[in-house]
Structure formats: C-alpha cells, structure tokens
C-alpha positions as CSV (number, residue, x, y, z in Angstrom):
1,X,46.7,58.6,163.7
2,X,49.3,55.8,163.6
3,X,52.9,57.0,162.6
4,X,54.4,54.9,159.8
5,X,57.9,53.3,160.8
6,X,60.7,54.3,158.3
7,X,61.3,51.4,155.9
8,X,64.2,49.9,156.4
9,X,66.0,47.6,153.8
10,X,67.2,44.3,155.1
11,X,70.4,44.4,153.1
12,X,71.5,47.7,154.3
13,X,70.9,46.6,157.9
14,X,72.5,43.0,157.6
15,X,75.6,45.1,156.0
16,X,75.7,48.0,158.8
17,X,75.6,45.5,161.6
18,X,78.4,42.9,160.1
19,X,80.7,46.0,159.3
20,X,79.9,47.0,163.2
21,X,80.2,43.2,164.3
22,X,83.5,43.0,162.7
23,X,85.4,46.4,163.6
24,X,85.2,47.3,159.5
25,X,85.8,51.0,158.4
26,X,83.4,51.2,156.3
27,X,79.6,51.9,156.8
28,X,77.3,52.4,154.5
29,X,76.1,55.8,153.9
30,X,74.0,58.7,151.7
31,X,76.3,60.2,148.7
32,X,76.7,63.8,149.5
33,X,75.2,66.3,147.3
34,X,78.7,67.3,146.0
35,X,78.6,64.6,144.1
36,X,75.6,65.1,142.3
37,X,76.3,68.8,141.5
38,X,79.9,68.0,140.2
39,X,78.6,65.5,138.3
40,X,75.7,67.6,136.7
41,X,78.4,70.2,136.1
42,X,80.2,67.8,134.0
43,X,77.3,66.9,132.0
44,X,76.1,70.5,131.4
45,X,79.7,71.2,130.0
46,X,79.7,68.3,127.7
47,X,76.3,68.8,126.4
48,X,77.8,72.6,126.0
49,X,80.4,71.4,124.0
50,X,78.5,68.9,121.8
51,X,76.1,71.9,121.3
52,X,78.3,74.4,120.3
53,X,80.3,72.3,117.9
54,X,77.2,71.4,116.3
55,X,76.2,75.0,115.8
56,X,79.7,75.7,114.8
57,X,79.3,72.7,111.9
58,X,76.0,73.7,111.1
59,X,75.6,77.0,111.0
60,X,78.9,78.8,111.0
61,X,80.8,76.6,108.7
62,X,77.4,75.0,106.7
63,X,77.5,76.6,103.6
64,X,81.3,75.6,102.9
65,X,80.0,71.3,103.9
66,X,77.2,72.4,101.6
67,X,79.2,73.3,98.9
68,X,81.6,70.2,99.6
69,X,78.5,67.7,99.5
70,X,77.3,69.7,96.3
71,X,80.6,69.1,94.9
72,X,80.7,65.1,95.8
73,X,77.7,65.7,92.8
74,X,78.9,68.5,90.7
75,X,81.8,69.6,88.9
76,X,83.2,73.0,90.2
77,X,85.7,75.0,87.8
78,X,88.0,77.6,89.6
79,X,88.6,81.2,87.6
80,X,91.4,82.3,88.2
81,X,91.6,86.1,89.9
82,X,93.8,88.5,88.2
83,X,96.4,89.9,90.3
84,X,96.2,93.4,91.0
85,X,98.4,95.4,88.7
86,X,101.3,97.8,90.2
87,X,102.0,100.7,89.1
88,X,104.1,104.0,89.7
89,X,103.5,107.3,91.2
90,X,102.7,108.3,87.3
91,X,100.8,105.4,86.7
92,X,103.7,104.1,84.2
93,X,102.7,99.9,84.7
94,X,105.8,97.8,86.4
95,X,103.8,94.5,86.8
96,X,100.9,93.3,84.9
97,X,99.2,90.3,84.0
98,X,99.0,88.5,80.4
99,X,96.8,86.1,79.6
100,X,97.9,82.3,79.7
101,X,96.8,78.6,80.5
102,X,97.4,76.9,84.1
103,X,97.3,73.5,84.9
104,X,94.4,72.5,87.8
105,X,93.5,69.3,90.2
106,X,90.4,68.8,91.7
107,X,91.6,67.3,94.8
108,X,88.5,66.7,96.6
109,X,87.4,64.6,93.8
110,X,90.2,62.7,92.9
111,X,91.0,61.5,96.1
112,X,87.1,60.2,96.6
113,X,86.9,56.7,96.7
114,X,84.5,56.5,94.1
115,X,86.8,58.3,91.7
116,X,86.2,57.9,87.7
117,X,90.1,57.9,87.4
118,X,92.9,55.7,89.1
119,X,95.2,59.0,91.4
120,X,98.4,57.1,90.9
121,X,97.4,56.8,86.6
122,X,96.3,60.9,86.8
123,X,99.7,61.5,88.6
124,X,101.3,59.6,85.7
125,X,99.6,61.1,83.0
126,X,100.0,64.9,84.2
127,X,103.9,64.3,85.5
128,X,104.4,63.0,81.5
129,X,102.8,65.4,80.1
130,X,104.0,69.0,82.5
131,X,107.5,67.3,83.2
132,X,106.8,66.9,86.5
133,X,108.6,64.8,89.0
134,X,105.6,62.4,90.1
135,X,106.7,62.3,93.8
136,X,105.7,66.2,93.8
137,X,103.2,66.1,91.8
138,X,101.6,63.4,95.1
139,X,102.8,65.4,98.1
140,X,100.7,68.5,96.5
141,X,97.6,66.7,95.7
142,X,97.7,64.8,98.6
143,X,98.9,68.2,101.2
144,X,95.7,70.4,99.7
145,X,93.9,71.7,102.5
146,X,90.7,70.3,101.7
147,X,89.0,72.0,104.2
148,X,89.2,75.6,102.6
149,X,89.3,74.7,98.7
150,X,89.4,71.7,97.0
151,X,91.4,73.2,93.8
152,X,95.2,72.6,93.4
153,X,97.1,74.6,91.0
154,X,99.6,72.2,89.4
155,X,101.5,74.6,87.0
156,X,101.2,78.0,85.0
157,X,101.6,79.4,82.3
158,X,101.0,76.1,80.2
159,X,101.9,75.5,76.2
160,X,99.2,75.0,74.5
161,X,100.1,71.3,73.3
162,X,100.1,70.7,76.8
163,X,96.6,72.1,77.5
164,X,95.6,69.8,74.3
165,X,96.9,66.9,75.7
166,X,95.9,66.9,79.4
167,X,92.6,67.8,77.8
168,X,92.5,64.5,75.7
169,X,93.2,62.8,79.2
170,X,89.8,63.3,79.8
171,X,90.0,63.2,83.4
172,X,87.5,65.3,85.5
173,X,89.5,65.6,88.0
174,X,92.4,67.6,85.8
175,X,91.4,70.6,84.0
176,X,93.0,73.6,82.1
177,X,91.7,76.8,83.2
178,X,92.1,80.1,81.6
179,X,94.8,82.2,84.1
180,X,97.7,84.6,83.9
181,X,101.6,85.2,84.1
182,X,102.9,88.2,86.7
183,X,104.9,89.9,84.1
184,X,106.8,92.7,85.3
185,X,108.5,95.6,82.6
186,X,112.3,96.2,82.9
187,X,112.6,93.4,85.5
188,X,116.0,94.0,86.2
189,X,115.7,97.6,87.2
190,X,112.9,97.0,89.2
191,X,113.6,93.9,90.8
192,X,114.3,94.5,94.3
193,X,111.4,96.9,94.6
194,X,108.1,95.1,92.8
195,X,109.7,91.2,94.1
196,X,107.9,88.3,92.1
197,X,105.3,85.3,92.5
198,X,106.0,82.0,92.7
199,X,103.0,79.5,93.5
200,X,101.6,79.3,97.1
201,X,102.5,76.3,99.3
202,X,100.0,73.8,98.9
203,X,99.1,74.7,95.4
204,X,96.8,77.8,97.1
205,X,97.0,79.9,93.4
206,X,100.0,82.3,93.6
207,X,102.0,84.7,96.0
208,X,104.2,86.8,96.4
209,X,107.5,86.1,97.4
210,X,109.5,89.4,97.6
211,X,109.1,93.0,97.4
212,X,106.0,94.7,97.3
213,X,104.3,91.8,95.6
214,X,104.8,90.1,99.3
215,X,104.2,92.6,101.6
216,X,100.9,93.9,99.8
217,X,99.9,90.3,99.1
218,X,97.1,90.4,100.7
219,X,95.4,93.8,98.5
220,X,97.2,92.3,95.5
221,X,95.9,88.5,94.9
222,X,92.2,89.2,94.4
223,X,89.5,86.4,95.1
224,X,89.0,83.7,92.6
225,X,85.7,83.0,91.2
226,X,83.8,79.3,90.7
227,X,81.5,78.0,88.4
228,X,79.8,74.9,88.6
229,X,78.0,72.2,86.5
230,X,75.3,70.8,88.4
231,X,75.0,66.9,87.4
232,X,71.7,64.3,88.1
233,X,72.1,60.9,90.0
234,X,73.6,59.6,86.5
235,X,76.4,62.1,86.3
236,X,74.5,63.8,83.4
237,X,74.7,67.9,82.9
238,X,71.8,69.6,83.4
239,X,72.9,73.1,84.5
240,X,76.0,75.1,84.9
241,X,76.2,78.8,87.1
242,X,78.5,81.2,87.7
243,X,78.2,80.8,91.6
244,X,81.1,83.2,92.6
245,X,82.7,86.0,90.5
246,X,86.1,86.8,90.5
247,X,87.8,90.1,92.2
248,X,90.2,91.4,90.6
249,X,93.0,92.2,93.0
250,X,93.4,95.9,93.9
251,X,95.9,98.2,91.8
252,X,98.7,99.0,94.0
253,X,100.6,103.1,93.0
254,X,103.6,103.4,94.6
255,X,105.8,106.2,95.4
256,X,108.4,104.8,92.7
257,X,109.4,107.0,90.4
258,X,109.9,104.5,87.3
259,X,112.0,107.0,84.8
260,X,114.5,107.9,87.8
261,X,114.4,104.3,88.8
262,X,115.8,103.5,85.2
263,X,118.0,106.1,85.2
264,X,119.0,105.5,88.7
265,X,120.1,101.8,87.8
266,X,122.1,102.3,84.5
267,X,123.6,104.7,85.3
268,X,125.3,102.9,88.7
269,X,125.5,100.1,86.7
270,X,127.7,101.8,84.3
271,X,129.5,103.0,87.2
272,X,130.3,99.8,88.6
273,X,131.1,98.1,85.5
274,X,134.1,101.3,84.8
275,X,135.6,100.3,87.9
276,X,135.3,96.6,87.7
277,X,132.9,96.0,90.5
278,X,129.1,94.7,91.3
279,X,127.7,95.7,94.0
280,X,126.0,98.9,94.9
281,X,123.2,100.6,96.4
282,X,121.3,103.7,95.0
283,X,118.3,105.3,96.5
284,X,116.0,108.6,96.4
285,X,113.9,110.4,99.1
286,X,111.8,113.0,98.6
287,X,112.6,114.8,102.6
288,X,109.3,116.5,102.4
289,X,107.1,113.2,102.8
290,X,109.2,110.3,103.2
291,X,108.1,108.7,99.6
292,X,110.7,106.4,98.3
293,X,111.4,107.7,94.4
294,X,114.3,104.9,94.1
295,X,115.7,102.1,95.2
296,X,118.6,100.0,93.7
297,X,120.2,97.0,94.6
298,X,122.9,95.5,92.7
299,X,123.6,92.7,91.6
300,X,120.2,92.3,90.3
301,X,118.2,89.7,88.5
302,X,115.0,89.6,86.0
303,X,112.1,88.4,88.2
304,X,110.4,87.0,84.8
305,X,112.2,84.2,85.3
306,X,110.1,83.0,88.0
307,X,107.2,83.3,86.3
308,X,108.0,82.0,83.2
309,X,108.6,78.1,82.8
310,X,111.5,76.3,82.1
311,X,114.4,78.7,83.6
312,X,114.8,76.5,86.3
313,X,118.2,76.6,85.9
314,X,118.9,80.3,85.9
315,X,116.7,80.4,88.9
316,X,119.5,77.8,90.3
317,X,121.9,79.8,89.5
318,X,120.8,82.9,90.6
319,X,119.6,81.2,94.3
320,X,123.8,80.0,94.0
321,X,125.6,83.3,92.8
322,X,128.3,84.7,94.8
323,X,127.0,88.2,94.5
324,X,124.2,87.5,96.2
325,X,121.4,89.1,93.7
326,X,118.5,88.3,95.2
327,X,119.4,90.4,98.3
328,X,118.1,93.5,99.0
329,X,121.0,95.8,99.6
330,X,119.2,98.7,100.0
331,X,117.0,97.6,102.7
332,X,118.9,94.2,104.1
333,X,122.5,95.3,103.8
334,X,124.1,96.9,106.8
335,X,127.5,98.7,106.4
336,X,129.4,101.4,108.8
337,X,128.8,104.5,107.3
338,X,132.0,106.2,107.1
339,X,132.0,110.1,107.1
340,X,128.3,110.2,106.2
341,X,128.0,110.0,110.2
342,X,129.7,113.7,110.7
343,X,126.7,115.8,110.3
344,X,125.1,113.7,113.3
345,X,128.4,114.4,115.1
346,X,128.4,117.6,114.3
347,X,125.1,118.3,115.4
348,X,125.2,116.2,118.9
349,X,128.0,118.6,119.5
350,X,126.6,121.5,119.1
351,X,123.6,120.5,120.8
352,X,125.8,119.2,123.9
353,X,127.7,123.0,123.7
354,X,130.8,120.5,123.1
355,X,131.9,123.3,120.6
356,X,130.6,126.3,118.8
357,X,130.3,126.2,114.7
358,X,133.7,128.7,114.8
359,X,135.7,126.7,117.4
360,X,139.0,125.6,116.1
361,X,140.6,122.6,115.5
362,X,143.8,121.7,114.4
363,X,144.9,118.6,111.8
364,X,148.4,118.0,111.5
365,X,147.0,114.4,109.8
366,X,146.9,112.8,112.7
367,X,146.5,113.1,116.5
368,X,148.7,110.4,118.9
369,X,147.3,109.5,122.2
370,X,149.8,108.8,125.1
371,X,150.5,105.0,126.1
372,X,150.7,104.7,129.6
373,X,152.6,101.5,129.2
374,X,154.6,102.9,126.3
375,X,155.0,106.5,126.3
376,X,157.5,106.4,123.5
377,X,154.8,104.5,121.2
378,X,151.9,106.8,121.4
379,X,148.6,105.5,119.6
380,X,148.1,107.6,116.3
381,X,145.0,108.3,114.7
382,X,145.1,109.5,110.9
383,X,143.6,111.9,109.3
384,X,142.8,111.6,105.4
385,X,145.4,114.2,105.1
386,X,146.6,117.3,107.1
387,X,143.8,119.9,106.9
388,X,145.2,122.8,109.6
389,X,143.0,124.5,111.5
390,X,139.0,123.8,110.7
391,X,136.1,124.4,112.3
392,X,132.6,122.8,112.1
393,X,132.0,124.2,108.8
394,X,135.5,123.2,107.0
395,X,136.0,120.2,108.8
396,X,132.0,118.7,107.6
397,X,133.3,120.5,104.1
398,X,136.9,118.6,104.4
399,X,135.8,115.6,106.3
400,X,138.2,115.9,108.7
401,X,138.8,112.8,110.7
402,X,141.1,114.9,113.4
403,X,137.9,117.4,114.2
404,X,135.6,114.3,114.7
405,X,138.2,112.3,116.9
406,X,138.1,115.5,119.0
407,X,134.3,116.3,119.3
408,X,133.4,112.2,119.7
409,X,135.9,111.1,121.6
410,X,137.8,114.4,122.9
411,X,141.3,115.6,122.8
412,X,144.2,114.8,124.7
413,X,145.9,118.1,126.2
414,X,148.8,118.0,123.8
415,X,146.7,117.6,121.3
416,X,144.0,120.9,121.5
417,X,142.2,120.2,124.7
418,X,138.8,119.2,124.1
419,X,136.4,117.5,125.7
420,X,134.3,115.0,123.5
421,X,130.7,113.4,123.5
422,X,131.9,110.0,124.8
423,X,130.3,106.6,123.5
424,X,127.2,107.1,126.2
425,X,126.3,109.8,124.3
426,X,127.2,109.4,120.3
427,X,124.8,106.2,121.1
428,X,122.1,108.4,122.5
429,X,122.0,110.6,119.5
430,X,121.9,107.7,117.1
431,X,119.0,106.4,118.3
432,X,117.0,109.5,118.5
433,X,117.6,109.6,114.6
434,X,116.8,105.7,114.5
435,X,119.5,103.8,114.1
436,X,119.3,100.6,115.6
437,X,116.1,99.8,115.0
438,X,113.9,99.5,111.9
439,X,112.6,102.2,110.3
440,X,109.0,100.8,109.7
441,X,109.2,100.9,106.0
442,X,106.3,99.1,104.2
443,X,108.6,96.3,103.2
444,X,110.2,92.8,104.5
445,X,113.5,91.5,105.6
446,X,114.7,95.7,106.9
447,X,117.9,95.5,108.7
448,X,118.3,97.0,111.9
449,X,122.3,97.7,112.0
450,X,124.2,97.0,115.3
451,X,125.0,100.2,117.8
452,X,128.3,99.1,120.1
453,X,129.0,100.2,123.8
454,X,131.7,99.3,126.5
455,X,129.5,96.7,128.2
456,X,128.2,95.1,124.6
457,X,132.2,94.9,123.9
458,X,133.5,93.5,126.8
459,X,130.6,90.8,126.8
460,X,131.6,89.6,122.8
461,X,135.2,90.2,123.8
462,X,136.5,90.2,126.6
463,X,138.4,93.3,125.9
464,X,137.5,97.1,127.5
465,X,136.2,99.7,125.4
466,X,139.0,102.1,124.8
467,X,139.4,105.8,123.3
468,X,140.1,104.7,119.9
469,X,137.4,102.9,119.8
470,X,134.9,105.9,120.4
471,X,137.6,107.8,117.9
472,X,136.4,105.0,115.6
473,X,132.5,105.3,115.7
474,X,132.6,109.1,115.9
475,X,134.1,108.8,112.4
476,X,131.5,106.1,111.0
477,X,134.4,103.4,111.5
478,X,134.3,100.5,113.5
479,X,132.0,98.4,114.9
480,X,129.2,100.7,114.2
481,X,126.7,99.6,111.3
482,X,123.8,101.3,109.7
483,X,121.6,100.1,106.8
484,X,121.5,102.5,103.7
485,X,117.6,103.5,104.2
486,X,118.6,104.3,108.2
487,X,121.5,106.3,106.5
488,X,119.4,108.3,104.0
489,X,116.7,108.6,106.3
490,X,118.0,110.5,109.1
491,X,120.1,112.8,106.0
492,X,116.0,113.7,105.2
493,X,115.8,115.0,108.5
494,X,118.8,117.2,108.3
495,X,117.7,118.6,104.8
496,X,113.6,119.0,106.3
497,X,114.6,121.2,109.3
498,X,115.0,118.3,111.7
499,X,111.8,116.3,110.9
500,X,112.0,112.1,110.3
501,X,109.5,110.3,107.9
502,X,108.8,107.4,107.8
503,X,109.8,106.2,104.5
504,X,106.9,104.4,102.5
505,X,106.3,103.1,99.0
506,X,102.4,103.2,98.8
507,X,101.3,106.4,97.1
508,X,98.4,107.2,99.0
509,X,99.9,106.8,102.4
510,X,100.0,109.8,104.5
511,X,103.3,111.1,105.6
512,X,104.2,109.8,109.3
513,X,106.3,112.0,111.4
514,X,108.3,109.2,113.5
515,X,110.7,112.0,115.1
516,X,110.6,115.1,115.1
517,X,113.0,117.9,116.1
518,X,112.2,120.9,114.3
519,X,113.0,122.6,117.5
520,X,116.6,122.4,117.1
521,X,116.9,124.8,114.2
522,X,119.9,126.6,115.7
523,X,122.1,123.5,115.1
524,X,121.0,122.2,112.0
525,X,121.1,125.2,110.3
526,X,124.7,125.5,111.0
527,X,125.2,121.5,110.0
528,X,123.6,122.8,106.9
529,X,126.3,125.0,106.4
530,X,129.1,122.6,106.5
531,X,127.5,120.4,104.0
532,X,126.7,123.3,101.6
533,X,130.0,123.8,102.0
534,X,131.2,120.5,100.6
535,X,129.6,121.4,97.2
536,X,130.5,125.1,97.0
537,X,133.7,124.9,98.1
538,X,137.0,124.0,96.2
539,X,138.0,122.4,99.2
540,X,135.0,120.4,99.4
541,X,135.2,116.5,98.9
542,X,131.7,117.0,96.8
543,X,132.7,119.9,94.9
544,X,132.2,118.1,91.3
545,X,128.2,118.8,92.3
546,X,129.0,122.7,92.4
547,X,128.2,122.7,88.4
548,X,124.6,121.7,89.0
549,X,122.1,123.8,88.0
550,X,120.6,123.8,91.6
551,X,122.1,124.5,95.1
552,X,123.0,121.2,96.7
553,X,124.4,120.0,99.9
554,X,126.2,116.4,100.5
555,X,128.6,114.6,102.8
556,X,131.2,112.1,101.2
557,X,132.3,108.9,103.2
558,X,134.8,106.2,102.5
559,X,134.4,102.8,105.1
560,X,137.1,100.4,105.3
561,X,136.3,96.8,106.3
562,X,137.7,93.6,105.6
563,X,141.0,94.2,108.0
564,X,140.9,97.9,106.4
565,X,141.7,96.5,102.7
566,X,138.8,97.4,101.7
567,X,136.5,100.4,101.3
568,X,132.5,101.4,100.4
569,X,132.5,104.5,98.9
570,X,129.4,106.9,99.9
571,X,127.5,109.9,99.1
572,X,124.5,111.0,100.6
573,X,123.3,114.3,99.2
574,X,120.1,117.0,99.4
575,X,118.6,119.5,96.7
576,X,117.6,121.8,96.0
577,X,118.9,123.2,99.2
578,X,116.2,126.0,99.9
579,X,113.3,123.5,99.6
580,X,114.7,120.3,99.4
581,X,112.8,117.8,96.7
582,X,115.4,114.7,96.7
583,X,117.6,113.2,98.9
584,X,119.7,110.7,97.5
585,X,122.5,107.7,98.9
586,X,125.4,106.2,96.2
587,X,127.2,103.4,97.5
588,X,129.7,101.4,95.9
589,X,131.1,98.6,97.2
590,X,135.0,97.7,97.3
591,X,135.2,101.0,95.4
592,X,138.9,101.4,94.7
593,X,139.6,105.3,95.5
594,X,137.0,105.8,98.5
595,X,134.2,108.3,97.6
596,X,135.3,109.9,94.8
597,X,133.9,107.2,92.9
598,X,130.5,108.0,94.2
599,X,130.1,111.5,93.6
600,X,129.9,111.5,89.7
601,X,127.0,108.9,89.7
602,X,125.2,111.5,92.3
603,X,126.0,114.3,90.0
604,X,124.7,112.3,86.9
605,X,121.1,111.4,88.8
606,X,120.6,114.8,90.3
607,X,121.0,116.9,87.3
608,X,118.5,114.0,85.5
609,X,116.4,114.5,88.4
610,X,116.8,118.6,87.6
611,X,115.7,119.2,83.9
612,X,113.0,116.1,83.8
613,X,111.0,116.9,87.0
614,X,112.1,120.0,89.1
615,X,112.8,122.1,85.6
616,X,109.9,120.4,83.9
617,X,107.3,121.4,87.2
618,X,108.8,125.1,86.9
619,X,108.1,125.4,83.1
C-alpha cells in the first residue's frame, strides 16, 4: 500500500520559508483550541441572553404587551378602587370615601402617532377647562410610566360643569371616570394620626402622604379595575367587558380610641389657648398591650383640605406656618424630659445598690461643688426649693433635684457623701428602656432623641464632660433628649411590672414584648411608691389627681431650654394603679409656670377616661 504524502499548500510553504529566509518573527501556525472554546463560550452566553429576554418578553411579561397591542385597538376605561376605609378600635369611621368625578388621560393613546386628537390642543383644552397650568399638565402626561399603566389621573374630585365640558371635548383620550374624595371626620383632631392623600407621582391614582394613610398604603389603596370597548379595523364598537374588577382596599381598625381622641384634643386645646400658647403633645397607652388610645399634636390642621379642590392657598399656608402644624410632635418631636426621668434614676439606683428606698438625703435648695481653681466660688446646683431630708419615696413625690444630683452624679463630702451612677451608667439604663433608638411604632418620620457622653461632648465641643453635666442629665436637663412616645413608653413599663411594648396602632396586632424586666420587681415596686406618692400626698407635685375616683400614680417635670428662658411643662401619669388601663403624657410647650400647667389637663382626661370606659366596663 502506498502512503499518501500530507498535502501541503503552496502559499503556506512560500510564506514559512520567506519568514525563515528573512529572520521574521512570525511563522505561520494552527489556532489553539483556546480560541475556539472562548469563543463558543461567548456565543453560548449571547444566545443565553437573547433567549432569556425573549422568554422574559414573551412569556413573563406577554399578557401586559397583549393588553398594550389590544389597547393600540380598543378603548380601556379605568375604575377607580375605593380606598379602604379606617376606622377605630369601636369601629366609629375616621376616613371614608364619598363619591365624586376625577379627571383621566389615556396616555398610551394620546401620545400614539396616529392620535385622533392634536396632545399640545388636549393639553389646552383640559388646562382651560381644570385650571391647570399647561406645563404640568405635559410633564405628567408625558412622565407616565407607560410600561405599567397607561392611565394618568389629571385631577379629583371634579365639578360637574367641568365633567360636562371635558366631556363635550370629545376627545378619547380624556375621559371622566366615576371616583372618590378621602374624607376624614373631625379632621383636625385626628390629623396627625389618620395623615391624608394627595395624588401619586406620575399621576399613579392616589396615596398616602402621612400618618397611617402612608404607612398602611399598601393594605389601604385597593386595585383598580378596567373595562374595555373592543373596536373593528374602522374604530366601530362592537363589544365592551368588564376585564378586571376592582378591590376594594382593606378596612384598616386601629387602636385609636376616637371619643378620648376628641376629648383628648379639646380639652389641651383649651389648655393652651388659657395660657396663650400652641403647641402641645397629648397621648394615651393602654400599659397592658402597648395600643395607642391617643395621640395629639398641636398645632394641627384639617387634612380635608388636601383632598378637596381649590384650598391651594391654605395648603400654602399651612406648608409656611411658624408653628409648624403639619409636624408630628408626638412622634417627631424630641425634647429633654425634665423630672419625668427620676423614676429611671430612681430605679438604676436601686438596682446598682447606690441607695436603699429609706436612705436619706438632704436639700438645703441647692448643693455647691468645690472649684479647684476658685474655692471661694463654688459651683451651685439648685433645687426647685429646699425640701430637707427625703428619701426615694419623698424626693420622686417632691421632685427633688438635690436627691437626683446625688444618686446620678454623687455627692461631694460636704455635701452628704454619696456615691452616684456616673454618665457610663445613667446611659446604660436609658437604653435598656429604649431611648435612643426608635421604638418600632407602626408609623413614619419616629424620632430617635440624642443620648450624650464624655467622648460625644468633647468631639462636638471641645470641652470635657464635667459633674454638672451628669448633675444635668440625671435630672432630665441638658443635653439629653427623648421623644414623647420614648417618654410614655418606658412610664408603661414602670406601671406593667417592668415589661416594654411595643406601641402599635393596628388593632389586630399582637402585643410585642421588646424588653422585658419583670424580674426586677423589688425595685419597681418601690419606684411605684414614690410616684403613688405624688398623687396621695399633699406634698406631692401631682396632688390635684388625688380627687379622682381611681388610684393613680404620676411624675411632674418642667424642662428649660432656649438659654433656660424657657420651659415644657410635663406629666406622665398611670391608672388605675392596681391594674393599670392608661398611661397618659401632657406636654405643653413654653408653659409659663413649669408643670403645674400640665396636671389639670391630665386630671380632666383621666377622670373622662374613668366614668366613660373603666366605670362604663364595671357597670
């Protein structure tokens, strides 16, 4: 058998032996098989990517393209979903829905280039006839999101001369649909709690903006429905269907208590008004749970406004009023608590065996500290008043500064001779009962408060922490700050047995225990005690609440800011005391004689809260 020579191609030899003749680099040779697989890896991944976004077009998103080419044909009419009403722990309704007319574009269609009408005259005729700036009325059509709906709500709550006339436009594009108003019953009172609606960027129907209505948007807004009418190759009608019903959004309970609410904000209202101020906070616990019974802010504001047309002015002005009403005091605000911050002394110390509930102190109405560069000008710190000798009990009952100076920040040997908590651990104990950090409350914009040490200080200023400054905090003062529903919340826990909630306004949450120290009985029992005693006692600073007809306990607190020329005035108070139902937080602010103006708006909503729910359950 004859072997066959290997072919050889003239080319490739002529080019071999030229590169060789000619001392090139560069030889000729076979591609490796690298090559090949890289480059069949390459085309694998493209053809895996061209693949996949086809099955993504075709089958994932193909019924939403179907419906868009079916509606290049058709005309599709959006029905409006009905917001999901809210309600209160009774059922009493605080935000419902009333039938009214709303003004729609078809975006998809009037931006097709075979369009029956001219955009820039439908833009014309709609801004004339809804007094619409025209720009606007562009950047919405022309910013729908096309992709996900091809409706763009224009304006609510439409007269009906307007629905008549956009409707003699005749325009296919534009339609009047049959929709709603959010209406919400005693807006003011309830403002800061149920928020309002405004429409969604991009003309996406309506949201909400504040309150519960934005942080249970998403249960509240319901799916809207669509009809269509199904048109030949002429543009003539030949069917119409209901092709998706609407869903009513779901029906939201809260915890509110809407009579006490009411009550709750006259009756601070009033209070404010007798001493010529505006702002305030009022709010209601039940300790048991954590369920929010009340909350007022003040200033406050009717959210009807932003539902209802043509109050764009008062919506102006409110966005530009000095007391800020659209901010949620209760929630947002953070203030240093004043004396309200004792029974969390108090029970740090006792828990540190800093003192027992019968050691002594005594208050001259004041204590000095030595200067060591001065020793003739001592540092003073003041007491409210002289209160002589108290211990735990009286000085929670007397809110004496002197007793708190000594068990936060200790006592200097000619002074008594004690040794305090120190800022290292008065920080410790505030966070165990959550302050500085939210509490979790099923709401938006919570404050967090600020919680100052040494090194924080000397970073912001420069300056050392010093014993009056701990003297400071320990007494609620200073640069310590707290947000009214931290404040009120860790009182719960004091008036529970020692266990922390967290505080919720959807009725059929279950109670979350976020801390828990019922082991610590010993101590809170006594801290009990002392703010018993502030009710039963003459001496008491909440003694006006001894004429209710229920055991109470409460701790009073007056917080200077502004350079000290001005004070909050505080209450936060439990009852009944055996089984506590309601915790409750005053606060005025700029109140001009400290907490004394607090305590009668307390009285005034616990004895309400007495004969029309705990006397009312009893009968």
């Amino acid at each position: 058998m004859v072997k066959k020579k290997p072919y050889l191609d003239f080319e490739e030899a002529v080019f071999d032996e030229q590169a060789k003749a000619k001392n090139l680099d560069y030889v000729e040779v076979l591609l490796s098989s690298r090559v090949f697989f890289l480059a069949g890896v390459v085309a694998i991944l493209i053809a895996a990517v061209v693949v996949s976004r086809l099955f993504y077009l075709n089958v994932v998103l193909g019924n939403f393209y179907s419906e868009r080419s079916n509606a290049n044909v058709n005309k599709e009419t959006v029905i409006p979903a009905y917001r999901g009403v809210i309600t209160d722990r009774f059922g009493t309704v605080l935000a419902k829905n009333t039938p009214a007319l709303s003004a729609y574009v078809n975006a998809a269609e009037l931006l097709k280039p075979s369009a029956k009408e001219s955009f820039d005259e439908a833009i014309s005729q709609l801004g004339k006839i809804l007094d619409l700036p025209q720009i606007d009325l562009r950047a919405l059509v022309l910013g729908a999101d096309l992709e996900r709906q091809s409706f763009v709500l224009v304006e609510r709550n439409i007269a009906p001369r307007e629905a008549i006339a956009i409707k003699g436009l005749n325009l296919p594009s534009v339609m009047v649909v049959d929709d709603y108003i959010r209406e919400y019953v005693d807006g003011s009172a309830f403002a800061h709690v149920i928020g309002f609606t405004a429409i969604a960027d991009r003309g996406k129907g309506i949201e909400g903006k504040s309150g519960l209505e934005f942080f249970y948007n998403d249960q509240l807004r319901g799916k809207n429905g669509l009809s269509v009418e199904y048109r030949d190759a002429k543009g003539n009608i030949f069917d119409q269907k209901l092709v998706a019903e609407t869903e009513v959004g779901q029906r939201l309970v809260t915890t509110i208590d809407a009579e006490l609410q009411k009550y709750f904000y006259n009756r601070l209202s009033s209070g404010l008004r007798s001493l010529g101020r505006f702002a305030g906070v009022g709010l209601a616990i039940n300790p048991q749970n954590g369920e929010i019974l009340s909350l007022v802010s003040l200033p406050s504001f009717d959210n009807n406004i932003f539902s209802t047309r043509g109050r764009n002015t008062e919506k102006e002005n409110l966005l530009k009023s000095a007391g800020q009403a659209m901010f949620n005091r209760a929630v947002s605000g953070i203030y240093s608590p004043g004396s309200t911050i004792k029974p969390l002394v108090a029970l740090a110390a006792l828990r540190e065996n800093i003192v027992a509930p019968d050691f002594q102190v005594y208050s001259k109405g004041y204590i000095e500290v030595p200067n060591p560069y001065n020793p003739d000008e001592p540092s003073r710190f003041l007491d409210w008043k002289p209160h002589g000798w108290v211990d735990l009990h009286s000085a929670l009952a007397r809110s004496s500064n002197v007793y708190f100076y000594g068990v936060g920040g200790g006592l200097p040997p000619t002074e008594g001779k004690l040794q305090g908590l120190g800022i290292y651990k008065l920080k410790d104990y505030w966070q165990k009962f959550g302050f500085g950090e939210k509490t979790g409350v099923d709401f938006a914009g919570e404050g967090v408060g600020f919680l100052p040490d040494p090194e924080e200080k000397e970073n912001r200023t420069d300056d050392i922490w010093r014993l009056g400054d701990t003297y400071n905090v320990s007494i609620g003062q200073g640069d310590f700050l707290v947000t009214p529903l931290q404040l009120l919340n860790y009182i719960t826990a004091i008036a529970n047995g020692g266990k922390i909630f967290r505080p919720h306004f959807l009725k059929e949450s279950a109670p979350e225990i976020i801390k828990d120290y019922s082991d610590w009985q010993k101590e809170i029992k006594e801290v009990q005690i002392g703010m018993e005693d502030a009710v039963q006692k003459y001496y008491g600073t909440a003694n006006l609440l001894s004429s209710l007809p229920f055991k109470t306990a409460a701790k009073t607190g007056s917080a200077q800011f502004a350079n000290n020329t001005k004070t909050n005035a505080f209450i936060v108070s439990y009852a009944p005391t055996n089984n506590p139902e309601i915790a409750i937080l005053v606060l005025i602010e700029n109140a001009r004689e400290g907490s004394l103006n607090a305590v009668p708006i307390a009285k005034d909503v616990l004895e309400w809260y007495y004969f029309n729910r705990l006397n009312n359950s009893q009968n």
